[in-house]
BADOGU-462862 format. One line per field, with one value per residue (C-alpha): chain; x, z, y; residue in three letters. Coordinates in nm, 2 decimals. Each point is the difference from the previous one (the first is absolute). Layout:
<kolses>
chaine	c(A; ...)
X	c(X; ...)
Z	c(Z; ...)
Y	c(Y; ...)
residu	c(ALA; ...)
</kolses>
This chain:
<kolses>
chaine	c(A; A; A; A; A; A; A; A; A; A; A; A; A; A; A; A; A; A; A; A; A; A; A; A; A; A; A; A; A; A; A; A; A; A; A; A; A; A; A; A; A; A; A; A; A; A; A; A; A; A; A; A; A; A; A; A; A; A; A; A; A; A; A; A; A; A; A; A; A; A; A; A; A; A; A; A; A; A; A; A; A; A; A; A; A; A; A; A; A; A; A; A; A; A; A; A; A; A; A; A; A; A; A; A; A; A; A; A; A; A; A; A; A; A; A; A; A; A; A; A; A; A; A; A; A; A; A; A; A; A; A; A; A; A; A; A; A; A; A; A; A; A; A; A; A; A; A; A; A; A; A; A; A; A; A; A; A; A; A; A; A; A; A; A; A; A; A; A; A; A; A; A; A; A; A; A; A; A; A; A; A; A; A; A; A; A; A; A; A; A; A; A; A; A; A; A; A; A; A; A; A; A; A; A; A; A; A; A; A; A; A; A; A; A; A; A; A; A; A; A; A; A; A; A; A; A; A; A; A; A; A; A; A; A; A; A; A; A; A; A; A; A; A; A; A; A; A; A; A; A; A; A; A; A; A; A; A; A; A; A; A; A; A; A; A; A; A; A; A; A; A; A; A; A; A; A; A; A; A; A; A; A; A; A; A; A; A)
X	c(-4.04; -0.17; -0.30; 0.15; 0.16; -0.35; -0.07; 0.41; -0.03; -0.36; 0.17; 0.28; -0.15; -0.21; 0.24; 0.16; -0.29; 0.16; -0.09; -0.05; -0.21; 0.31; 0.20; 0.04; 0.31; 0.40; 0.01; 0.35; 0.13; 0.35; 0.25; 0.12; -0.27; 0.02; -0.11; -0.23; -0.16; 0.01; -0.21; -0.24; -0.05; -0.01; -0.32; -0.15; 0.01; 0.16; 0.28; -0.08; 0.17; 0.19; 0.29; 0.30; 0.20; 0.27; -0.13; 0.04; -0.12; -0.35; -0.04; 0.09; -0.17; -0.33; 0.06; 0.08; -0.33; 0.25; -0.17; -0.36; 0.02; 0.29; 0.02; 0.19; 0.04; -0.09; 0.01; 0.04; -0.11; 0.36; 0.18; -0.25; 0.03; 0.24; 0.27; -0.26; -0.25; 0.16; 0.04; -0.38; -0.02; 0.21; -0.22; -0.13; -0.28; -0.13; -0.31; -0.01; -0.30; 0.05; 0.19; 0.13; 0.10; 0.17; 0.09; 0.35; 0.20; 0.36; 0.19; 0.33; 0.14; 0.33; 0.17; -0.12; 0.21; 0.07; -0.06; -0.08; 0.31; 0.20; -0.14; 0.21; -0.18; -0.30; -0.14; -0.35; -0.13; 0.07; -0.37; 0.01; 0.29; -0.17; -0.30; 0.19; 0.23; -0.17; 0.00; 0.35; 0.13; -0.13; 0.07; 0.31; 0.18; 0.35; -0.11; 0.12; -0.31; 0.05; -0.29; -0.12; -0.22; -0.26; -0.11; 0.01; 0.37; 0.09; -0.16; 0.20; 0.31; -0.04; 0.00; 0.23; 0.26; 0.26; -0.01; -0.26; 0.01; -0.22; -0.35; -0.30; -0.31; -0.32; -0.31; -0.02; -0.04; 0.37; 0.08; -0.19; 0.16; 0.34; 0.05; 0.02; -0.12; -0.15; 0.23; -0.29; -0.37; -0.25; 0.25; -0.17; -0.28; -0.29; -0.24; 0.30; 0.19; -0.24; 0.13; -0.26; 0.02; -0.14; -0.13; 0.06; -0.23; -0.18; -0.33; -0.18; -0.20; -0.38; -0.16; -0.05; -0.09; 0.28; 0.26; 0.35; 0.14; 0.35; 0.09; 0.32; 0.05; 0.28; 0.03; 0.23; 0.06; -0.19; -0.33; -0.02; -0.23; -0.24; 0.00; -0.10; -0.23; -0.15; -0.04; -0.19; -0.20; -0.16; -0.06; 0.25; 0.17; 0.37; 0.08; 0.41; 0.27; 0.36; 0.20; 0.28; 0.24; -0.11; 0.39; -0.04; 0.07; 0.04; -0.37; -0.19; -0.16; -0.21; -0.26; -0.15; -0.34; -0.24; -0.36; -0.34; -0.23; 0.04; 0.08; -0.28; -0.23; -0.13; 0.16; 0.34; -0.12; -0.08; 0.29; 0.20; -0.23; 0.11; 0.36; 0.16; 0.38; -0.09; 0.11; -0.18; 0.23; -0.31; -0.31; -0.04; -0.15; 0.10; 0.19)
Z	c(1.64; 0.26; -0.19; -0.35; 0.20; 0.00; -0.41; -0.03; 0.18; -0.17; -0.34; 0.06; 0.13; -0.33; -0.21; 0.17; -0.24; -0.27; -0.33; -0.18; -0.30; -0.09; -0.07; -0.38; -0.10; 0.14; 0.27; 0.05; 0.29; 0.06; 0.10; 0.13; 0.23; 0.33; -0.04; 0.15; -0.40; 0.03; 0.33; -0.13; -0.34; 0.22; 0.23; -0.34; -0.24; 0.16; -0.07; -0.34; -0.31; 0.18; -0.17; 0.15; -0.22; 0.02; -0.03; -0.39; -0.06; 0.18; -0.20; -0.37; 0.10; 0.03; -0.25; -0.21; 0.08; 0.17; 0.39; 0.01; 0.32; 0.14; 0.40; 0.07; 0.34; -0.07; 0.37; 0.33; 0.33; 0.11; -0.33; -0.23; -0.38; -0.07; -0.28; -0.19; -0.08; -0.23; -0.23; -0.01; -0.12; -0.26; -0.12; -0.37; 0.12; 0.31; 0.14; 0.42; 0.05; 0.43; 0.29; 0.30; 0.33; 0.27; 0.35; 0.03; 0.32; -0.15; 0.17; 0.05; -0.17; 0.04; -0.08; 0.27; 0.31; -0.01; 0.28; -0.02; 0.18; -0.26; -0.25; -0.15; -0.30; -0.14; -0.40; -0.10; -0.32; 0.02; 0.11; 0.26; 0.22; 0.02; 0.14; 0.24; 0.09; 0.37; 0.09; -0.12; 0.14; 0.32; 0.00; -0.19; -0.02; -0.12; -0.23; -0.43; -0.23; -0.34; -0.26; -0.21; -0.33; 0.18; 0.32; -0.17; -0.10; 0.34; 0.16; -0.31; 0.08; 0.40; -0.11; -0.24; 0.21; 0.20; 0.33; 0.26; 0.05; -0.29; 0.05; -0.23; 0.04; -0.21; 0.04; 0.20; -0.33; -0.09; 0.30; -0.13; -0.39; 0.16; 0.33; 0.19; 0.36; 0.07; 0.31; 0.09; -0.18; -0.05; -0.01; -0.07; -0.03; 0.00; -0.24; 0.00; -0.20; -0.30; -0.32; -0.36; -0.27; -0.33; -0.25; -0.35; -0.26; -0.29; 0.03; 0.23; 0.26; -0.01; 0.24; 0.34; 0.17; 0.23; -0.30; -0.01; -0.35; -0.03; -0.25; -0.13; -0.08; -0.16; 0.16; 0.00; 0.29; -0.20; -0.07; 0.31; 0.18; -0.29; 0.00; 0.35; -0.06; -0.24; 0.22; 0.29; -0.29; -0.13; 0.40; 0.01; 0.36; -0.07; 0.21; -0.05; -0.26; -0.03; -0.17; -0.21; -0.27; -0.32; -0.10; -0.29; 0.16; 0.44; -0.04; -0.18; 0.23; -0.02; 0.25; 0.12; 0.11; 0.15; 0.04; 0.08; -0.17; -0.35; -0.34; -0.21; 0.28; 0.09; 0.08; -0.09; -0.35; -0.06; 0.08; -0.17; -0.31; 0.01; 0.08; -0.24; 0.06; 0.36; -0.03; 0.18; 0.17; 0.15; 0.22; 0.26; 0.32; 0.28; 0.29)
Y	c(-7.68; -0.27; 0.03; -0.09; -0.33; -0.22; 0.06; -0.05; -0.34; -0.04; 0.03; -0.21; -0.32; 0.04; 0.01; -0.32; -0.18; -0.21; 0.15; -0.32; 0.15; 0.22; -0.35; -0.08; -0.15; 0.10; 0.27; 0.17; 0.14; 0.16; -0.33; -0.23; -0.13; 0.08; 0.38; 0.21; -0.01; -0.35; -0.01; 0.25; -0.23; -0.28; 0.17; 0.14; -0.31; -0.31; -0.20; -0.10; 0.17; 0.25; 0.11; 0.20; 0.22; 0.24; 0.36; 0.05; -0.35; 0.08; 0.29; -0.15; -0.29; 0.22; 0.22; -0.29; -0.21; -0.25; 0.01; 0.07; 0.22; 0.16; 0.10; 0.31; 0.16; 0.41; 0.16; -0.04; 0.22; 0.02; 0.12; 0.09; -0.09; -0.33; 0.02; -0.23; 0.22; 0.21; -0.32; -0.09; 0.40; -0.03; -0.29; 0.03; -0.13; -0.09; -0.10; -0.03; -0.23; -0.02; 0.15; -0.21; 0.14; -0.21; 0.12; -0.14; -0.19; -0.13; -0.24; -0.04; -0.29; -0.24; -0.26; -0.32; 0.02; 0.33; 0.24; 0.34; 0.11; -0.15; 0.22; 0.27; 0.11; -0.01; -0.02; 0.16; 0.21; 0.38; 0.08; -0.27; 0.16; 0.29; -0.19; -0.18; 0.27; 0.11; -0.36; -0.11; 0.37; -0.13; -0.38; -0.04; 0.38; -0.14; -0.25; 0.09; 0.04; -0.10; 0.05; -0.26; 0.00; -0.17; -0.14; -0.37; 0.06; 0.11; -0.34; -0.18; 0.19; -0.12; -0.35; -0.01; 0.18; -0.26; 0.19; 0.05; 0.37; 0.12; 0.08; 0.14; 0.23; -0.18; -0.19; -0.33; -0.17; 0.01; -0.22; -0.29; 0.05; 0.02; -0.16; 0.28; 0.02; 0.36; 0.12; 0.28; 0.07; 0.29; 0.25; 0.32; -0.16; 0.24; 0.27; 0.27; -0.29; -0.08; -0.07; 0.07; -0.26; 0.05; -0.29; 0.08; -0.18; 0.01; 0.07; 0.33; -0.17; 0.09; 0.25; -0.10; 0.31; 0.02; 0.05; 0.24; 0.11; 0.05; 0.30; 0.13; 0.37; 0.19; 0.35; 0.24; 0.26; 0.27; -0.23; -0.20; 0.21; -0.01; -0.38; -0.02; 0.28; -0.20; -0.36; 0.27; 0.12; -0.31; -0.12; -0.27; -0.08; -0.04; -0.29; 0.06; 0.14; -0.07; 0.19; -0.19; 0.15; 0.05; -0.07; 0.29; 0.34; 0.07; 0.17; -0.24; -0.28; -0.36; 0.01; -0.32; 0.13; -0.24; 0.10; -0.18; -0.19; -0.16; 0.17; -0.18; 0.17; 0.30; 0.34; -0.14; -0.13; 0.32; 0.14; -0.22; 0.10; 0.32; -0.02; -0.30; 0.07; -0.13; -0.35; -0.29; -0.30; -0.14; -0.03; -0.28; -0.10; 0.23; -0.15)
residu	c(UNK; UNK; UNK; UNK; UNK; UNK; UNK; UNK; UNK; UNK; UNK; UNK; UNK; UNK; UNK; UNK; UNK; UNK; UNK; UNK; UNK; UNK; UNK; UNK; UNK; UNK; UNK; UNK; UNK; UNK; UNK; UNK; UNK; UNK; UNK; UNK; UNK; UNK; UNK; UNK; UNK; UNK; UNK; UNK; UNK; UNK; UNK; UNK; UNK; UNK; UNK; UNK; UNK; UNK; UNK; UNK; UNK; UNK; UNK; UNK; UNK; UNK; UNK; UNK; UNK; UNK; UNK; UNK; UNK; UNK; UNK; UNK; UNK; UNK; UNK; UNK; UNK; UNK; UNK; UNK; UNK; UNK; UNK; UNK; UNK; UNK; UNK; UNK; UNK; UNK; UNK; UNK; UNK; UNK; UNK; UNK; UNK; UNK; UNK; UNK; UNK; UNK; UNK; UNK; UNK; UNK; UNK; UNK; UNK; UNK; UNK; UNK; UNK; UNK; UNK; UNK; UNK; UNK; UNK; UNK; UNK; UNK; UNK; UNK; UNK; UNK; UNK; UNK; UNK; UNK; UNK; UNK; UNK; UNK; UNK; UNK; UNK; UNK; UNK; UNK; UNK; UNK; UNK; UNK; UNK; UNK; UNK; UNK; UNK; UNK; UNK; UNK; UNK; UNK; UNK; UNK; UNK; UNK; UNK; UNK; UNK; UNK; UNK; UNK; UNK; UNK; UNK; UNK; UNK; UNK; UNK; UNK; UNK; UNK; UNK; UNK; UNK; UNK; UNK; UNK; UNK; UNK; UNK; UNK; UNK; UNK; UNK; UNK; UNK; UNK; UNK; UNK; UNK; UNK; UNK; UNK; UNK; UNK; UNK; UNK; UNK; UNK; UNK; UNK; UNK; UNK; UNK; UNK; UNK; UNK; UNK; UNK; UNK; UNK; UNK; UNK; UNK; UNK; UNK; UNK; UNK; UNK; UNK; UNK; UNK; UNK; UNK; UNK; UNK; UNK; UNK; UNK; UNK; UNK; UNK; UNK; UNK; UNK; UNK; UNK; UNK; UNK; UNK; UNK; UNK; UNK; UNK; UNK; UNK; UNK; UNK; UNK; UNK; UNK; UNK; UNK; UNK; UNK; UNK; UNK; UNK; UNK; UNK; UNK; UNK; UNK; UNK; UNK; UNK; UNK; UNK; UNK; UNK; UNK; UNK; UNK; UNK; UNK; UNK; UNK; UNK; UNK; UNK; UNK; UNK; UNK; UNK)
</kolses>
């Protein structure tokens, strides 16, 4: 495992690198600012023509032509696959055009003048809790947890609130969009907390010889050991598959299985060749 940690820490200062030439026109991102989204569209493209949106908003709005990009947050080291990634599979069409990970430090965030002893409970997104759970097991034991659609409505929920014993798990950013002082910082901060963006676009991003091709596969329990069969076969290194519910019949599966290199190259254009009902949601620069 300590010999993975130098390419892990490799990777993610790379991918700290704004990716200006992905900017062309309205970027969503799951709302209100403030978000850990928010941050990771604010490191990828900047301030300008960010646009937050409510979960079905972001995903008309790119189906719909609306937003140019949209941002969505697919996994995390801690809980695995985020409830967000089912929506970019059921996608008509999709096209994935970069990844983004981002090791993660929350900080906890309160209305000025409070103090962390006056804190009785705390607002943060579902996924978020469970990232912050060792730490606030530790720190603040008795405190309520209440989840909240996001870790920008948490921050908004803080300051809107009249008392001074709310707090809320998110990125530093929200303290500067609402006034909030951060009561504590870098909370479990570190590469076993790293949370996976995805940039959906328009247009497949040329080969760059470091690539990773996302795939999605519809199995059932009876055929899945063919499919994989069939990735070993053609020589292609399986990088990662999650299994999601095919939400037909208990043994029929989606499989998001990511391999590398890039599908108009190689071994994997091949394969692809040869096995059409294996459906493409994008090739990209490998972080």
């Amino acid at each position: 495992m300590n010999k993975r940690l130098p390419t892990l820490t490799f990777a993610l200062l790379t991918s700290m690198l704004p990716l200006k030439p992905l900017l062309a026109g309205p970027v969503g991102y799951l709302g209100p600012a403030g978000s850990w989204t928010h941050q990771a569209c604010l490191d990828l493209f900047g301030e300008k023509e960010l646009v937050a949106l409510s979960r079905d908003d972001l995903f008309k709005g790119y189906s719909s032509g609306k937003v140019e990009r949209a941002c969505v947050p697919v996994t995390t080291s801690i809980v695995g696959v985020t409830p967000y990634m089912d929506a970019v599979l059921d996608l008509p069409d999709v096209t994935i055009v970069a990844e983004y990970p981002k090791m993660l430090g929350y900080s906890l965030l309160a209305r000025p003048g409070a103090k962390r002893e006056d804190i009785k409970e705390v607002l943060a997104h579902p996924v978020a809790l469970e990232e912050v759970k060792p730490w606030v097991d530790r720190e603040m034991p008795n405190v309520k947890r209440v989840e909240a659609a996001s870790g920008g409505e948490a921050a908004k929920a803080v300051a809107d609130s009249a008392t001074l014993d709310k707090a809320s798990f998110g990125p530093k950013v929200g303290a500067s969009i609402y006034n909030l002082q951060a009561l504590a910082e870098g909370i479990e901060e570190g590469p076993h907390n790293v949370t996976r963006w995805w940039v959906l676009g328009r247009s497949m991003p040329t080969p760059t010889g470091n690539d990773k091709t996302s795939l999605l596969v519809n199995a059932s329990d009876a055929t899945l050991n063919g499919v994989i069969n069939s990735f070993a076969q053609a020589g292609l290194q399986i990088l990662t598959i999650y299994e999601r519910p095919s939400k037909k019949t208990l043994d029929t599966h989606r499989y998001l299985v990511e391999v590398v290199g890039h599908s108009r190259q190689g071994k994997l254009a091949e394969f692809l060749q040869t096995h059409p009902d294996v459906q493409v949601l994008g090739s990209y620069p490998r972080k």
